[in-house]
C-alpha positions as CSV (number, residue, x, y, z in Angstrom):
1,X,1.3,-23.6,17.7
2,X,2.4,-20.6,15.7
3,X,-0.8,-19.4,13.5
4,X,-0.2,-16.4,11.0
5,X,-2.1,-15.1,7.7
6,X,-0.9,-13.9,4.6
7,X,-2.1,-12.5,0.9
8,X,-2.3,-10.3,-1.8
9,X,-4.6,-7.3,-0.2
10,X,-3.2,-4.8,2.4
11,X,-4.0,-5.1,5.6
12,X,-6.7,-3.1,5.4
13,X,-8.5,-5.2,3.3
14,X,-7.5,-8.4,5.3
15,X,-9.4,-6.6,8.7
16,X,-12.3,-6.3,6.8
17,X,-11.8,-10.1,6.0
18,X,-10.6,-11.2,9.2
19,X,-11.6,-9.0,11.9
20,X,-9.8,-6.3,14.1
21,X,-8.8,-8.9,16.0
22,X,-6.8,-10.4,13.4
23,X,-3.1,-8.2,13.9
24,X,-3.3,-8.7,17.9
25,X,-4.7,-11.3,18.9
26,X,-5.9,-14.1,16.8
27,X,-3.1,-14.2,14.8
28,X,0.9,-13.8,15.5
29,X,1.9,-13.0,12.4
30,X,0.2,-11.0,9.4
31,X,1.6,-11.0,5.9
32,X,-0.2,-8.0,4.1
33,X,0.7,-7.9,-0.2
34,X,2.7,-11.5,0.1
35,X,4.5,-10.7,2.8
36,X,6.2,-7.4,1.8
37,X,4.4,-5.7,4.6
38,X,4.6,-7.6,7.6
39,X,3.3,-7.4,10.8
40,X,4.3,-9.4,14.3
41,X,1.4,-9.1,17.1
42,X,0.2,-5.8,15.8
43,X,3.7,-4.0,14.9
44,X,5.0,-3.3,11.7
45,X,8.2,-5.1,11.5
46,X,9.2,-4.8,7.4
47,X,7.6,-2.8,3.8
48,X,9.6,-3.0,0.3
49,X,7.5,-0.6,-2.2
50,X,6.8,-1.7,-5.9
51,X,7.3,1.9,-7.3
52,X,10.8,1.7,-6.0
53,X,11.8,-1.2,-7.5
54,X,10.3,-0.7,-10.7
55,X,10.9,2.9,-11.2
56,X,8.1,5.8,-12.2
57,X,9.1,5.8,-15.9
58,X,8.1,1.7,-16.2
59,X,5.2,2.1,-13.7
60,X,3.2,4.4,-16.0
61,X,4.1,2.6,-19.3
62,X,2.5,-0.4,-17.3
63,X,-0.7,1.5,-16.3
64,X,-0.9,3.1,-19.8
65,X,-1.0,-0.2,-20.9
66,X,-3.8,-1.6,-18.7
67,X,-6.1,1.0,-18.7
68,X,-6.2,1.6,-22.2
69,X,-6.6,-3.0,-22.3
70,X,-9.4,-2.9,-20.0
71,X,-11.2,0.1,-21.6
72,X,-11.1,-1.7,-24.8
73,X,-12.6,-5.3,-22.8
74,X,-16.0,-6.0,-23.5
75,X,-18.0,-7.0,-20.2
76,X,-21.2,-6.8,-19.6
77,X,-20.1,-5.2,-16.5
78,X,-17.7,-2.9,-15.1
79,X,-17.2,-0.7,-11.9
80,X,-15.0,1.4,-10.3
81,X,-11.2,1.1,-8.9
82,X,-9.7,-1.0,-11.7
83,X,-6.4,-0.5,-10.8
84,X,-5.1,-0.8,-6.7
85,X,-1.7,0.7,-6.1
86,X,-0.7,-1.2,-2.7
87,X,3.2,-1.1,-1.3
88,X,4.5,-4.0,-3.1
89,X,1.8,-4.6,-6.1
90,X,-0.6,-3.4,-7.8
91,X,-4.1,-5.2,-8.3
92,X,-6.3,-5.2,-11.8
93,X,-9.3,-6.1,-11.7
94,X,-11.4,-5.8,-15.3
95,X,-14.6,-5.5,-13.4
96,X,-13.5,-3.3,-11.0
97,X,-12.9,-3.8,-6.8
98,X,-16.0,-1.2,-6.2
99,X,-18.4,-4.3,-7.6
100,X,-21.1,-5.9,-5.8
101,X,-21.1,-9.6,-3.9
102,X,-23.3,-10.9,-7.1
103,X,-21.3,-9.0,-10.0
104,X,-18.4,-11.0,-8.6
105,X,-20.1,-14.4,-8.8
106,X,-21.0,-13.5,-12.5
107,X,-18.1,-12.4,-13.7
108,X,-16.3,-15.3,-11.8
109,X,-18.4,-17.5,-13.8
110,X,-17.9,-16.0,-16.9
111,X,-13.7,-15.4,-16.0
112,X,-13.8,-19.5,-16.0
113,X,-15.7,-19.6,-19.8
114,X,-14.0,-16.8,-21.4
115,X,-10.6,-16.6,-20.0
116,X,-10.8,-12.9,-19.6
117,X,-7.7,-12.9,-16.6
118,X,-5.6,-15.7,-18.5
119,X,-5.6,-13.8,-21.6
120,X,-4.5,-10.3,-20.1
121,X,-2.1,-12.1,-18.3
122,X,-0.6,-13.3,-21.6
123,X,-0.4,-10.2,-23.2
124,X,1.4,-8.9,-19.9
125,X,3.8,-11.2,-19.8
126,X,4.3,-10.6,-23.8
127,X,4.5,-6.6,-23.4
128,X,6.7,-6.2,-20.0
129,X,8.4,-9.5,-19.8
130,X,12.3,-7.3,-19.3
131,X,10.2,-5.7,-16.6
132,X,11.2,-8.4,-14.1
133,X,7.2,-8.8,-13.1
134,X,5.2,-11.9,-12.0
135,X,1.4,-11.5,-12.9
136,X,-0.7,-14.0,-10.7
137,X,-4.3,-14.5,-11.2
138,X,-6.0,-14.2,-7.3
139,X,-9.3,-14.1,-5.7
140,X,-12.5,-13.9,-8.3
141,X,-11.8,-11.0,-9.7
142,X,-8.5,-9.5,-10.2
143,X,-4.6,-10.0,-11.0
144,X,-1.5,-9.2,-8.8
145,X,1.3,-7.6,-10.6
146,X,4.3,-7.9,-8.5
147,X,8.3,-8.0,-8.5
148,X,9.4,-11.7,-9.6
149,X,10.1,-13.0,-6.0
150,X,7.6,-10.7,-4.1
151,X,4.8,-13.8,-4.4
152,X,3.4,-15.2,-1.3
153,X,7.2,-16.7,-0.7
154,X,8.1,-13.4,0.4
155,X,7.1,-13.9,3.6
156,X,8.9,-17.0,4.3
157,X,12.0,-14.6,5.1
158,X,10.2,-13.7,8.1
159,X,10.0,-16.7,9.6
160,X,13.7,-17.6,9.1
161,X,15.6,-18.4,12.6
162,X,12.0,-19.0,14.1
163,X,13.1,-22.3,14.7
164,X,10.1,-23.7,13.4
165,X,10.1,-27.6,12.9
166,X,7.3,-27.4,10.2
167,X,5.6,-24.8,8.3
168,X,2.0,-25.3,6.7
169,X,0.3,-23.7,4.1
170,X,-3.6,-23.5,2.9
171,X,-4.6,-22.3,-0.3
172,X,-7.3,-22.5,-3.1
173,X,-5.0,-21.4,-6.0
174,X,-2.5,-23.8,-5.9
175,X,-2.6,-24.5,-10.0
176,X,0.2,-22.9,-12.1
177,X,-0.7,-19.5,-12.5
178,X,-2.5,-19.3,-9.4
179,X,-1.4,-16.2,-6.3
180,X,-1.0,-19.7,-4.3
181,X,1.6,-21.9,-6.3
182,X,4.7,-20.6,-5.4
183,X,4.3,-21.2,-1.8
184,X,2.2,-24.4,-1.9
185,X,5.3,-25.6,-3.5
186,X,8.2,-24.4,-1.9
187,X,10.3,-27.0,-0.2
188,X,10.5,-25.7,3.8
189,X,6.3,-25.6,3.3
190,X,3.9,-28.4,3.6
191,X,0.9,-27.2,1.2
192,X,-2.4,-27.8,1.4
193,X,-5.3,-27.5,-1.2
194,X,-8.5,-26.1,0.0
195,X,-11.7,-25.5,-1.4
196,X,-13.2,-22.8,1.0
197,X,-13.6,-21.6,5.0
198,X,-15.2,-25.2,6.0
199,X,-13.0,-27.3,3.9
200,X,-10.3,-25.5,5.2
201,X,-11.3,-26.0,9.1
202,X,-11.8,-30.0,8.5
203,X,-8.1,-30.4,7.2
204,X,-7.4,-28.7,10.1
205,X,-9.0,-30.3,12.5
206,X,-7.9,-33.8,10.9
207,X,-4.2,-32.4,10.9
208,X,-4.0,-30.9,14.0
209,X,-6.8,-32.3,16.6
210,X,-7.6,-35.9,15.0
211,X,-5.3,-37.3,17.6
């Protein structure tokens, strides 16, 4: 069995989730930002870059954009690092990355009643919809803002000619709109909707080790 990871955050980001071990030994394959940085046992095998693709003009009219949205957004919380350049995205979050375990619960929680990510997401899609960008709601807190193509897909291309007979996939944002949809649904993927870590390790475990 072939076991890999892969999301929106850099890899970074994914250690601090995952552990060290997590690029050379637990895993064989790490998909960093969808996929557009990849990694195989530890090595860097592939990076695209966003600012490339979009261009420096477009990128700034975009963060013009969201900074002056968010500074306008009344929450009754907000912290720091609001907007996370990575390789092959950028990340918005409208209470900020730099916020504690609990501010993310309550924002969360209020994100569900208010809509706060749905509706900046529309007006996205309104403002920049020549701009050739997918904007995915992810995690609790924050957006990904991506080339259309660079979602979680992306890093199907690195398993082509693996010979794989099946590939599996387990998310929790598997609705439309969600950073998970694209892949749950792609046809060479069987998908799988999980709730969190311990739902995730009994579908497993009936999957793969019922028999």
């Amino acid at each position: 069995m072939v076991i890999g990871f892969v999301g929106g955050s850099d890899l970074s980001k994914q250690i601090e989730q995952l552990g060290e071990k997590a690029t050379t030994e637990l895993f064989d394959f790490g998909f960093a930002e969808n996929g557009v940085t990849a990694y195989r046992r530890g090595q860097l095998v592939s990076q695209e870059s966003f600012i490339q693709f979009l261009g420096e003009a477009k990128y700034q009219e975009l963060l013009k954009f969201v900074l002056h949205y968010l500074a306008d957004l009344e929450i009754p919380v907000k912290r720091g690092t609001f907007i996370e350049y990575r390789a092959g995205m950028i990340n918005i979050s409208p209470i900020g990355r730099n916020c504690s375990y609990d501010e993310r619960l309550a924002f969360a929680e209020l994100d569900a009643k208010e809509q706060i990510r749905p509706k900046l997401v529309e007006k996205l899609r309104e403002k920049f919809d020549a701009y050739g960008l997918q904007f995915s709601i992810g995690g609790q807190i924050s957006i990904d803002v991506f080339p259309k193509g660079w979602d979680k897909t992306f890093c199907l291309r690195h398993l082509q000619g693996e010979g794989f007979e099946s590939i599996h996939f387990f998310g929790d944002k598997t609705a439309p709109g969600g950073n998970d949809y694209e892949i749950f649904h792609h046809p060479s993927v069987q998908g799988h909707t999980v709730k969190e870590p311990s739902d995730t390790m009994a579908q497993l475990k009936q999957l793969f080790f019922s028999n």
